[in-house]
Each structure stands twice: as structure tokens, then as C-alpha cells.
N, C-alpha and C positions, 0 to 999 in steps of 0.2 A: 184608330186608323192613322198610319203617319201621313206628313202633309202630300198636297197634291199639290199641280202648279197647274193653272190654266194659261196657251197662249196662243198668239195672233200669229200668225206669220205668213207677210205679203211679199211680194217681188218687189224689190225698191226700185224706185223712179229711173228711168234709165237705164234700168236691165229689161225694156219690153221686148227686145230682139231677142231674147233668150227663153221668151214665154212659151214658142212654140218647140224650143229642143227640150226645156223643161218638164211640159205641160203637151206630150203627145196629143195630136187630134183622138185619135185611136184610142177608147174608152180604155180598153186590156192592159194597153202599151203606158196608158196613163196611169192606172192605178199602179202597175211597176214604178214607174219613175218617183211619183210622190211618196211612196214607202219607203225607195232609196234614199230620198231627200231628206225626209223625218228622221230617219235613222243617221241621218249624218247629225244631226242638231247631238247626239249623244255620247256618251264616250266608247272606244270601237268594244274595250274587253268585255263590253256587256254580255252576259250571257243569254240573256232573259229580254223581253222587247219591254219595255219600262212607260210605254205610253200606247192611249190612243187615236185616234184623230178624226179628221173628215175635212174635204175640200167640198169649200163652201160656195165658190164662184162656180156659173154657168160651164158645164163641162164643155160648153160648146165653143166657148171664148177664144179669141182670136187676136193677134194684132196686141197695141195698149190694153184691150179686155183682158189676156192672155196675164194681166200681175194677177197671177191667183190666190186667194185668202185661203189660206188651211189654219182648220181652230185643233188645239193639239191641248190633250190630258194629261198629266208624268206624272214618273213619280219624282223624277228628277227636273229641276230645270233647263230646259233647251239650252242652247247655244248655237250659233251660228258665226262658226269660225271663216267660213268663205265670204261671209260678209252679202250675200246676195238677197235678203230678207231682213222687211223690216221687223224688230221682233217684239214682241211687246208680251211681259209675263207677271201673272197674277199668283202669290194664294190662291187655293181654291178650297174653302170652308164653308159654305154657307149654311146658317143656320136653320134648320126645318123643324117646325115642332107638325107635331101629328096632325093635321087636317089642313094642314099645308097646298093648298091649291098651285100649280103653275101650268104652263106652258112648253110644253116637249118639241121638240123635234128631234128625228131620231133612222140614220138612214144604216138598214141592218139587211142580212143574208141569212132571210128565215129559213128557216129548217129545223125538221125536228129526225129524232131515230128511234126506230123498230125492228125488232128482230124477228129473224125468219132462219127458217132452215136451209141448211146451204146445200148444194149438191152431194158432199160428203159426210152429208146426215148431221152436219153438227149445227149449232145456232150460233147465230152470228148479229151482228146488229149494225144497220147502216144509217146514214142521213141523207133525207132525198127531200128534196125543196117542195115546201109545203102547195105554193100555188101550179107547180106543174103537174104536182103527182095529183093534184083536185083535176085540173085539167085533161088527162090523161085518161081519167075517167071516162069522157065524152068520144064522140066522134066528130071528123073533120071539120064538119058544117057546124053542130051542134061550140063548136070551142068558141070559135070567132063571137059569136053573140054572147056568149058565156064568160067570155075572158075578165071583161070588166068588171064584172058583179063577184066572179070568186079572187078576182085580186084584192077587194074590198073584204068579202068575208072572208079568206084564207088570212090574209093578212092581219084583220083584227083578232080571232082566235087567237092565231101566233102571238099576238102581241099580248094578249088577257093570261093567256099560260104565262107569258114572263113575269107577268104586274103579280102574278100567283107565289113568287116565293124571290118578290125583288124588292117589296116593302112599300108599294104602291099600289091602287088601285084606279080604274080609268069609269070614273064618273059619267060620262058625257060617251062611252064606248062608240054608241053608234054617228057619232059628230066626228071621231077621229079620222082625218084625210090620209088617204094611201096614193102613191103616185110612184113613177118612174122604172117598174118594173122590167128589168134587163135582165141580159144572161149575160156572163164576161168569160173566155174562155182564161181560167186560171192559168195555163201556163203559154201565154203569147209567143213567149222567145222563146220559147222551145229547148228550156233547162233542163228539165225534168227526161228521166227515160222513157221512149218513146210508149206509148198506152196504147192498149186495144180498144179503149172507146175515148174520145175527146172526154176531159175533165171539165166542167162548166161550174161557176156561182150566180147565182143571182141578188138581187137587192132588192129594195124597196126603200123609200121615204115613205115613215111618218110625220103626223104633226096633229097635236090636239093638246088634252087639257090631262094632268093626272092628280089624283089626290096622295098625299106621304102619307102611310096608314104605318110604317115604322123607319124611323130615320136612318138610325143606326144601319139597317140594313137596305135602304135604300140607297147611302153614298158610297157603301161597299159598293154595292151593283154597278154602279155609276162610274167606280172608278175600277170594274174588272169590263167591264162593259156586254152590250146583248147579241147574242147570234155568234154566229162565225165568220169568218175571215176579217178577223179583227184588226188584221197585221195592216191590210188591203184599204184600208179608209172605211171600214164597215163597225157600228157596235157604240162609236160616242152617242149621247145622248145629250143636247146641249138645252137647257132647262132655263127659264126664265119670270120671275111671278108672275102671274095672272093678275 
């Protein structure tokens, strides 16, 4: 596997007036903006997006909170030719032998795809977000009470299928915490040609314990990262020993 780079990158000192045209209120408007930004740390002819990421401060930050920490995976090293972060860049090698205990966190856009038959008789196969389409199941009354508990099992499932062919397994499955469950409408500004049904992602944060049951194929994974909308701040996996 060639090398990876792991890095920090904060608003520096005296750019907090800038936190808010940065760092949109507006969750949608936010994940746009920081995926611009990332993508500036790179060089433009890329073809291919060469990293991952995830914004690590309070989405809700405001004011001086507003220097927001984004942790970012490459393959290349960042740069920040604007100069508006401070940037701080590692190697990212770490050595894992097999029964390798650590500590995940991990904020992804589960979903999974199945095929069905499409109106013109032909099969086709789509990805529809794991904890909505459980919910979907229910009725009106019945969701609200229900939402919590299949965010929790939809979510771990999703998560046990990945650990299935990522080179890990999750020890402790039923200790792993889910939170933060949103929808973001993927295209806020309104790039995209116009759609007959709003497009939506959703997310979740994990956090728990996982065991390396094969390495090799575990830093692969890590560094293609899990779920979808990867582009968007969703799929790092940021790992630290137990």
C-alpha cells in the first residue's frame, strides 16, 4: 500500500471572523463548503479525490468555536497555499498485528443495495439508507417510539457487514454507540438538474472497540474508507489503541 498522510487542519488564530462564511450554520451548506476547502489543500489537475476526511468540531459552533478542526487522510500531502489553517501532517503507518484491540470512531452514510424489478421488466439495483427503509416498515405512531432502538440495530448490522470483508471484527458489537442520525439534502445549491424527488444522505456516528483479525486488509479499508458520500465528510475512520 503506498504511503498515507494523516492531518489536522484548524482555522488559525485570527481568522475566527471567517468561521461563519467558512463553516456554514446550515448542516447541507456546510458539508459543501468543507469539501471545497479540502479539495483546495490538493493540486487542481487531480483527477481522482486523493483523500478522506471528517470535521471534528461541534457542527453547531459559532463565533471563536467556529476554528473548526478537520482530520483528513491522503494520499498525497495537504497543503494550504491560502494560508488560513493551521496544518499539521503525519505518516500514517501504524503497525497492527492480528488481535490488535483499538478504539474506532467512525461517522458513515449507511446504506446498503438491492435489486428489484423495474417498471420495464428489467432488474436494476438501488441503495436506500438502511435505518429509514427499517423505519418505513412501521407506521406513524409506531416509528417515533421505534426510531431509537432501530438506529441502534440498523446501524450495528450496517456496521458488522463492513467489519465482514474490512479485516476486522467488533468484539464488544453490542457496547458500540450510534448517535447523530440526520438527513442532508445532497444537493443544497441547487447544481444538479432539477429531480423529480429531492435527493437525501444520511449519517451516523460510531464509536466503540474493534479487534484487526487481518491487517493488510484492514488499512486498505481505512484508507478507501466505509459507506458513501465519502467526498462529503462521511467514511474516515479515525482509530486509536485501546
Amino acid at each position: 500500500m503506498s504511503t498515507l498522510y494523516l492531518s489536522r487542519a484548524r482555522l488559525r488564530a485570527g481568522h475566527e471572523r471567517l468561521g461563519p462564511l467558512l463553516f456554514p450554520s446550515d448542516p447541507a451548506h456546510r458539508m459543501g463548503a468543507t469539501h471545497r476547502l479540502v479539495w483546495a489543500m490538493f493540486p487542481r489537475d487531480l483527477t481522482e479525490r486523493p483523500f478522506l476526511y471528517r470535521e471534528t468540531s461541534p457542527s453547531h459552533a459559532a463565533g471563536p468555536a467556529a476554528r473548526s478542526e478537520l482530520m483528513v487522510l491522503s494520499k498525497l500531502p495537504p497543503n494550504d497555499a491560502e494560508g488560513l489553517f493551521e496544518l499539521e501532517t503525519k505518516p500514517f503507518a501504524p503497525i497492527l498485528p492480528v488481535g490488535q484491540r483499538l478504539r474506532f470512531s467512525l461517522r458513515a452514510n449507511p446504506t446498503a443495495q438491492k435489486s428489484e424489478i423495474a417498471a420495464d421488466g428489467k432488474r436494476k439495483s438501488r441503495r436506500y439508507d438502511v435505518v429509514m427503509t427499517a423505519l418505513k416498515k412501521l407506521d406513524q405512531v409506531e416509528r417515533v417510539a421505534a426510531r431509537p432502538r432501530l438506529i441502534q440495530q440498523e446501524g450495528r448490522a450496517w456496521l458488522q457487514r463492513q467489519s465482514e470483508s474490512a479485516g476486522f471484527s467488533l468484539p464488544e458489537l453490542a457496547e458500540v454507540n450510534i448517535d447523530g442520525y440526520e438527513q442532508f439534502d445532497v444537493d443544497p445549491e441547487g447544481r444538479r438538474a432539477i429531480r423529480a424527488k429531492r435527493a437525501v444522505h444520511s449519517r451516523l456516528d460510531f464509536d466503540g472497540l474493534l479487534e484487526v483479525t487481518d491487517p493488510v486488509l484492514f488499512l486498505s479499508r481505512l484508507a478507501e474508507g466505509f459507506g458513501r458520500a465519502r467526498a462529503f465528510g462521511h467514511g474516515l475512520m479515525l482509530i486509536r489503541r485501546a
